[in-house]
C-alpha positions as CSV (number, residue, x, y, z in Angstrom):
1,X,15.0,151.6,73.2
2,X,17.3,150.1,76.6
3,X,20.2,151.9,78.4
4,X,22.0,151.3,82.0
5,X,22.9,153.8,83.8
6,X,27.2,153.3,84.3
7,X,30.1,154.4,82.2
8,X,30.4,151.2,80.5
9,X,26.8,151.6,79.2
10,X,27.0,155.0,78.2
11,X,30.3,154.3,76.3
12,X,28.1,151.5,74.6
13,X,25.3,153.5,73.2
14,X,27.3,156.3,72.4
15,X,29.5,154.6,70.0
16,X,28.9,155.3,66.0
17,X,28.5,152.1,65.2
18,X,25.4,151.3,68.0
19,X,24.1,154.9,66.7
20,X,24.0,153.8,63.4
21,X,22.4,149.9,64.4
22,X,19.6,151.7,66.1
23,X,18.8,153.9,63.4
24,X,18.7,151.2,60.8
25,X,16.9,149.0,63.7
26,X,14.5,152.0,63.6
27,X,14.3,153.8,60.3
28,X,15.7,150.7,57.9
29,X,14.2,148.1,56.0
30,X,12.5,144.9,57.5
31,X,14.3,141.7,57.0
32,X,13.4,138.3,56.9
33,X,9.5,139.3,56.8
34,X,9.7,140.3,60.4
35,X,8.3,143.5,60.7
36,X,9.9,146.6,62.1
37,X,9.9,146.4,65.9
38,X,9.7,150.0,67.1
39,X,6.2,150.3,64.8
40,X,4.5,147.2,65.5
41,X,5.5,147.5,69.5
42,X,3.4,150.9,69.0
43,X,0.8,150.2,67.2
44,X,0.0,147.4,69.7
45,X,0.0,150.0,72.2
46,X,-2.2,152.4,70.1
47,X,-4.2,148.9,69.6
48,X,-4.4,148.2,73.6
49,X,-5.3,151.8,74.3
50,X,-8.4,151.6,72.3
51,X,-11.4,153.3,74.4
52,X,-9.1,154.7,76.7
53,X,-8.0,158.1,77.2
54,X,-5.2,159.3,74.5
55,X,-4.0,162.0,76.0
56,X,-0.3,161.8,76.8
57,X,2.3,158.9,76.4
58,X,5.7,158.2,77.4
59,X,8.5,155.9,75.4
60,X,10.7,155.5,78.0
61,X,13.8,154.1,76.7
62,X,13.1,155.8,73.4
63,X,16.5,155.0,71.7
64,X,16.2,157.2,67.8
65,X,12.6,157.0,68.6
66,X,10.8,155.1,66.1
67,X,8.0,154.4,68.4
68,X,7.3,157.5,69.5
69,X,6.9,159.0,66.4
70,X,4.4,156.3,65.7
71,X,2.7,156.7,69.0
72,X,1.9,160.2,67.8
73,X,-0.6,159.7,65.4
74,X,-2.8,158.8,68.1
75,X,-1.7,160.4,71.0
76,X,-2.0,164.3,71.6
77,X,1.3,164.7,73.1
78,X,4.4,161.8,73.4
79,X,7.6,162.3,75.5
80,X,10.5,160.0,74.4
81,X,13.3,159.6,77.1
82,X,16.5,158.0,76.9
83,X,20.0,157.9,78.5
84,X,22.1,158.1,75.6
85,X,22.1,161.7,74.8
86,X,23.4,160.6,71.2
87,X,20.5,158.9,70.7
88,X,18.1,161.8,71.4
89,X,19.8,163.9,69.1
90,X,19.6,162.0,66.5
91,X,15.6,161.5,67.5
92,X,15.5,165.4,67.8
93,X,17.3,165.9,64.5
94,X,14.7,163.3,62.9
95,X,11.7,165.7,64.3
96,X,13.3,168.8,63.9
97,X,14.7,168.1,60.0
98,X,12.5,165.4,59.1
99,X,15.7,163.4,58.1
100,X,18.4,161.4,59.5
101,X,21.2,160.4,57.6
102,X,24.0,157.7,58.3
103,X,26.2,154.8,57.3
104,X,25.5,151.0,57.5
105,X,28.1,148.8,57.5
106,X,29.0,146.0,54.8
107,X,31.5,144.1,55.1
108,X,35.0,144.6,57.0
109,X,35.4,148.7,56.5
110,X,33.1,148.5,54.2
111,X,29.6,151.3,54.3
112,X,27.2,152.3,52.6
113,X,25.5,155.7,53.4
114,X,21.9,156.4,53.8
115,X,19.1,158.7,54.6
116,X,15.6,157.8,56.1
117,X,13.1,160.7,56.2
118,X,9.8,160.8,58.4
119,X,7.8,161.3,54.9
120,X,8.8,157.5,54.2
121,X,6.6,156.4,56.8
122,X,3.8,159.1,57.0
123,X,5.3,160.6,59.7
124,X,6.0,164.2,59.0
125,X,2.6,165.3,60.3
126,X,3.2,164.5,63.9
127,X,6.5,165.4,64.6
128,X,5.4,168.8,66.4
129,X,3.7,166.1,68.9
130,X,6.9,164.4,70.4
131,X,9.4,165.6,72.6
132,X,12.7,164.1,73.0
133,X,15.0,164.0,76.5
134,X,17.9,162.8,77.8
135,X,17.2,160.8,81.0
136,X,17.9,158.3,83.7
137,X,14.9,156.0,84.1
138,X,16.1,154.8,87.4
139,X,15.9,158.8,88.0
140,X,12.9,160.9,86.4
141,X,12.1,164.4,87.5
142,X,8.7,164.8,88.8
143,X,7.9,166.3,85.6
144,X,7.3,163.3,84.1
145,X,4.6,162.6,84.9
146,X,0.8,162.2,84.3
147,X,1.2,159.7,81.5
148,X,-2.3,157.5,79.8
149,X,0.2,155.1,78.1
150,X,4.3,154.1,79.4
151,X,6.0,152.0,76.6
152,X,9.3,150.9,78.1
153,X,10.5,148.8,75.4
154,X,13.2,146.2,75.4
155,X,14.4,148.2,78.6
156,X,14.0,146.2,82.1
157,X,17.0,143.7,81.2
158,X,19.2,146.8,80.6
159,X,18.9,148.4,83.7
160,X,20.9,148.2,86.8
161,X,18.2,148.0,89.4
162,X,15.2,146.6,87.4
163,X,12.9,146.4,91.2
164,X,13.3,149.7,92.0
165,X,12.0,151.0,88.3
166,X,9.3,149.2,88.5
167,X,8.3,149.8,92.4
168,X,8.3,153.5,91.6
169,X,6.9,153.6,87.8
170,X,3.0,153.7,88.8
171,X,3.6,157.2,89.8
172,X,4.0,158.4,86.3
173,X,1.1,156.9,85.3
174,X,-3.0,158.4,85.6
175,X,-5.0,155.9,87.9
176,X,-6.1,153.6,85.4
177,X,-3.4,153.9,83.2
178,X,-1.2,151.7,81.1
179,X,2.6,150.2,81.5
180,X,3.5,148.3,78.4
181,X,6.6,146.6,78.7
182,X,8.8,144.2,76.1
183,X,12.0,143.0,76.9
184,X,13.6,139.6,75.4
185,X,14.8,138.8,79.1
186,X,18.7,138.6,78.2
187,X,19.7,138.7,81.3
188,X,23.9,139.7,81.6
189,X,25.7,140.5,84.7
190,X,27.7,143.3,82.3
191,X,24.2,145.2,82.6
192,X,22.4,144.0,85.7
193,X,23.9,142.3,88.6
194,X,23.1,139.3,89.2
195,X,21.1,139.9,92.8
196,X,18.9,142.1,90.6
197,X,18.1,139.8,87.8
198,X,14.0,140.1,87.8
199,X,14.3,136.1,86.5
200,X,16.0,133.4,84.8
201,X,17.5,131.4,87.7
202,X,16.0,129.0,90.1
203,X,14.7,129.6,93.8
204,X,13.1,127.2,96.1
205,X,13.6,124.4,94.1
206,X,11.6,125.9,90.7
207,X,12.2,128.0,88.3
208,X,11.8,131.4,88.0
209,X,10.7,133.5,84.9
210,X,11.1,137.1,84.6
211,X,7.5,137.3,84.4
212,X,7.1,135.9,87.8
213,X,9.5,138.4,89.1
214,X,7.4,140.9,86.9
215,X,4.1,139.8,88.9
216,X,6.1,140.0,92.0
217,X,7.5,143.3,91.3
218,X,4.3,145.2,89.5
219,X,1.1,143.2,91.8
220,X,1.2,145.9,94.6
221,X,0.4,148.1,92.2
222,X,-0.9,146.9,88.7
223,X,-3.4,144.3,87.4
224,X,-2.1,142.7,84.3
225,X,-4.3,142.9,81.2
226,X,-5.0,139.7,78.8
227,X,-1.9,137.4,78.2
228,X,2.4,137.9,77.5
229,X,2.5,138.0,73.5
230,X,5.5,137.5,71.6
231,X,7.1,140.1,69.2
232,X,10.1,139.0,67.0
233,X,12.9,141.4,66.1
234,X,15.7,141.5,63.9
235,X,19.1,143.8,64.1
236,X,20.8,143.8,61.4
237,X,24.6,144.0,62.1
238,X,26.2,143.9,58.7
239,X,25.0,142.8,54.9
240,X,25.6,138.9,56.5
241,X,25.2,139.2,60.2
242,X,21.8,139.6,62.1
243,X,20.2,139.3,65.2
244,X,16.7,137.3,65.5
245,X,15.0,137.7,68.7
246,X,11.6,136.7,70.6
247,X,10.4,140.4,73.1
248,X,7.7,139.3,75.2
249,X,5.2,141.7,75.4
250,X,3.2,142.1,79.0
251,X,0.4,145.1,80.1
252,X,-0.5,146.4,82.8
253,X,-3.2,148.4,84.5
254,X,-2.4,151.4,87.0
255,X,-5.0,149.7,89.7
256,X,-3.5,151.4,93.1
């Protein structure tokens, strides 16, 4: 669901072992009783969209796409986008075969293999409504475009030059349309420079949040609906070693 666009990014999300984290982060089991991140993050969008238009949505930062899959059973058509072109294939292979099979790792060398299938999560059935690319979000063709619904999840703090994403994204969007964005704000300079951080830091003698810079950013052309929620999400990195993190979840109206 996040990528940057510069080699050391690419290297990153190309590797077997991030492939194979993102699958399970996708297609595994919950853990901890915090439920699986891609599928809750969409049906909150399904969930937000209620009485709107359901026509066509984008998951923008897609990753094995999870979510888009599970956008699909209430959207007619659903575009997921990503920069690591390993990650759309495996997301392709998972539409196309129904399957995905790889290895999670243990302990030291140790793996195990699995396979997750669509079937397991009632899936199957929509598969011939997603579409998987390889893409730049800092760089779309005009071709995507026209969207009810953008999910950009756990993508802004990956990004080199998060302003410029979001100064441009309203023209993907129907007037009236949704932006849905989640992103635990973990700001690194390896990812974003610092001058682009959208928050985190202090200036004029405050502090400033990313969703300040969010308001800041998004206000020329957005209204934001209702208030931030939070979204746990765990990674698991080996049978002993996970990741617990807090996404906050913001929405916003296409107004201009």
């Amino acid at each position: 669901m996040e990528k940057i666009c510069n080699a050391r990014q690419e290297n990153l999300y190309e590797t077997d072992a991030l492939v194979s984290q993102y699958c399970e982060f996708h297609y595994g089991d919950s853990y901890f009783g915090v439920e699986n991140y891609p599928a809750r993050c969409a049906r909150l969008c399904c969930e937000i969209m209620a009485g709107r238009n359901r026509g066509a949505a984008l998951d923008l930062g897609c990753a094995v796409g999870r979510a888009s899959f599970e956008l699909a059973r209430e959207f007619s058509s659903v575009t997921g986008l990503d920069f690591s072109r390993r990650f759309i294939a495996v997301a392709a292979r998972m539409a196309e075969e129904g399957k995905i099979a790889y290895e999670i790792p243990l302990e030291g060398e140790l793996t195990a293999p699995v396979e997750r299938r669509l079937g397991d999560f009632n899936l199957d059935a929509v598969c011939r409504r997603v579409k998987f690319y390889p893409g730049d979000a800092l760089s779309l063709p005009q071709e995507f475009s026209g969207y009810d619904l953008i999910f950009a999840g756990n993508l802004i703090d990956r990004l080199r030059t998060p302003r410029i994403f979001l100064s441009a994204i309203h023209q993907r969007l129907v007037p009236g349309g949704l932006l849905v964005l989640t992103s635990p704000y973990t700001w690194l300079s390896e990812f974003t420079p610092r001058s682009e951080w959208l928050g985190g830091f202090s200036a004029g003698g405050r502090d400033f949040t990313t969703l300040d810079g969010l308001r800041q950013s998004l206000t020329p052309h957005f209204t934001m609906l209702g208030k931030p929620r939070d979204i746990s999400f765990v990674i698991r990195e080996t049978a002993r070693k996970y990741q617990h993190s807090i996404a906050e979840m913001t929405v916003w109206e296409r107004s201009r």
